[in-house]
Structures are given as C-alpha cells and as structure tokens.
Phi, psi and omega in degrees: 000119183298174180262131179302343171230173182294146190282128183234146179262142136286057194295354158066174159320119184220122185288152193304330189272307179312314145000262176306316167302271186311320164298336178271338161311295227290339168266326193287007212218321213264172225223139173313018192226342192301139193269131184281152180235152151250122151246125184306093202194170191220137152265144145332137207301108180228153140249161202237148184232130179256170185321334163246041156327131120274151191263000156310324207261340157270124197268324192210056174325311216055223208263339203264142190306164156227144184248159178262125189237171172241036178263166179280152100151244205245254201205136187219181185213128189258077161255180194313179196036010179227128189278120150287138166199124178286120185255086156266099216250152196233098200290330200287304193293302166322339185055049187223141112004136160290329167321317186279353211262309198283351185279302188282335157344281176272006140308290164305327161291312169294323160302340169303284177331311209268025158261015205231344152106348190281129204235104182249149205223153166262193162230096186339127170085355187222099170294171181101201218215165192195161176212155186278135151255137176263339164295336193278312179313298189296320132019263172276349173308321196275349206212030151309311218251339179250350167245010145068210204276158181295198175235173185288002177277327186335125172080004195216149192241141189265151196247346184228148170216153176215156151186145208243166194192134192210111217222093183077046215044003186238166195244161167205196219026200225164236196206134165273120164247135168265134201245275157207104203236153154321106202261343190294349177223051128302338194261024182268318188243174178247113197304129159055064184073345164241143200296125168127324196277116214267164182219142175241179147202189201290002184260312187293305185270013179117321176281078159284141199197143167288189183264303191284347134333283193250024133310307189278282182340282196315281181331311152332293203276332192291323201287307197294341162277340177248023191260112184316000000 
C-alpha cells in the first residue's frame, strides 16, 4: 500500500550533480507501486542551465561551476542557504497536468511565505514566486526615463526558481527558496533568463529562519499539495 503523502528525505548538503544523477535514476528506475518523494537538500555554489539555458545569460561565472542540466527553463544559481525540495511525483496517478504540478509549486511557496508577512506573487510567463522589494523600486524609479514603461518585474524581486524535467510521466528537480544566502552571485547571471531581475531572500526581507525550518515549512505545504 503506497503512503499517503510523499516520502520525504533530508538529504542535508549534497552535490549537485551527484543530486541530480540519482533523481533522474530514481524516476527512470520507479514503477506504478513506486511511492513519490520530496527530497530535501541545499548545494554547494553551482550554476545550473536548463534545456532552453543560453550561456549568454552567464554574464561573469568566475570559478563557480556551471553544469548543463535536463530540467526545464534558462540558468539559475544554487547555494548554501537555500531550501531545495526535489518533487518526484508520478503526475498520471495524480491526475495533474504539468502546468498544475508548477501552479502547486508556487503555491506551496507562497503559502510557506504568508505567516512570515512576505506576500509572494507569480508573474505571467515567467515561473517561480516573486516579491515586492523596494530596492528594486527605487532602483528603477530612477532609471524610468531610460528604461521606458514599466515591465512585469518592476518593484519585485524573485525569491523562488523552479523548473521540472518530466520522464513517463513523473517529474523531478523542483523548486529553490532563498532562505539566507549569498546573494552576489545572481548578479554573475540573467537570473532564469532575464537581464536585470533581481533576487532576494528571506534574511534580506527580514525573515531569519533556519534552514531546516524552511525546509521543513516549504515540504510541508509541497506535501499537502502533492497528496492525492
């Protein structure tokens, strides 16, 4: 008898590729009786390029690696202080869409977010959770005349990146919450393909949290969305 929510691991610091390798054995390998897992886990400093990655979009890597990946969307960046959970989810015995598997994502993240006063949004066409910043505002208040009306990022800074790779129906990789992290090096890149977009995290707004804390929150909320 499978378990009613997803099995969940604490994989602790774990490297990305080594990561990333066992989740995709772990779907290519799992069966209709297979039970779905979140795995929990934070990396070491990588950039990660998903299948429509351009290597235009690292603007300045320096020494940190970038690995070529087989998740969905551009290039993003992973390090110490940001909760990971891996979603391996068998989308057909759920009966979801991939669209709705990424509609609960940022869900479960925004619900994560709102005890915490942090009011996270999506942006059409662009996935992950985002938040209003005022540096991001003030910012661009000033450089209004040269960057002509505003765009759908104005004022908000993104706080989550996600993207799914989807093999027989069940998915893996998932969603990055930045928790309290080095933030300098988003600006090595155009976070998930757009030039400009700025990223925070909760430490940044204000939220100190541990890491196994909003880990555990953020699993929480994934589990209760990803339970039949």
């Amino acid at each position: 008898m499978l378990p009613s929510e997803p099995i969940r691991r604490l994989l602790g610091r774990a490297p990305y590729v080594q990561t990333w390798h066992a989740m995709r054995d772990f779907t290519v390998q799992r069966g209709p009786e297979t039970a779905d897992e979140l795995w929990l886990v934070e990396h070491e400093p990588v950039y990660t390029l998903g299948q429509a990655g351009r290597r235009e979009h690292l603007i300045a890597p320096g020494a940190t690696p970038v690995v070529a990946t087989d998740r969905g969307g551009q290039v993003t960046y992973h390090g110490p202080g940001q909760a990971i959970v891996y979603t391996l989810i068998d989308l057909r015995r759920l009966g979801i869409t991939v669209r709705e598997l990424v509609f609960r994502i940022e869900q479960a993240v925004i619900q994560t977010l709102e005890p915490y006063g942090v009011g996270g949004r999506r942006v059409r066409g662009a996935p992950g959770v985002y938040v209003p910043y005022p540096a991001v505002e003030q910012r661009r208040e000033h450089s209004r005349a040269a960057t002509g009306p505003p765009g759908p990022f104005d004022g908000l800074a993104k706080i989550a990146a996600l993207g799914v790779r989807i093999r027989n129906g069940c998915s893996y990789h998932g969603v990055a919450l930045n928790v309290a992290m080095d933030l300098k090096p988003f600006s090595g890149i155009d976070p998930c393909g757009y030039a400009g977009l700025a990223a925070v995290d909760l430490a940044t707004l204000g939220v100190n949290l541990p890491w196994t804390e909003a880990t555990g929150r953020l699993s929480d909320r994934l589990a209760a969305h990803l339970t039949p």
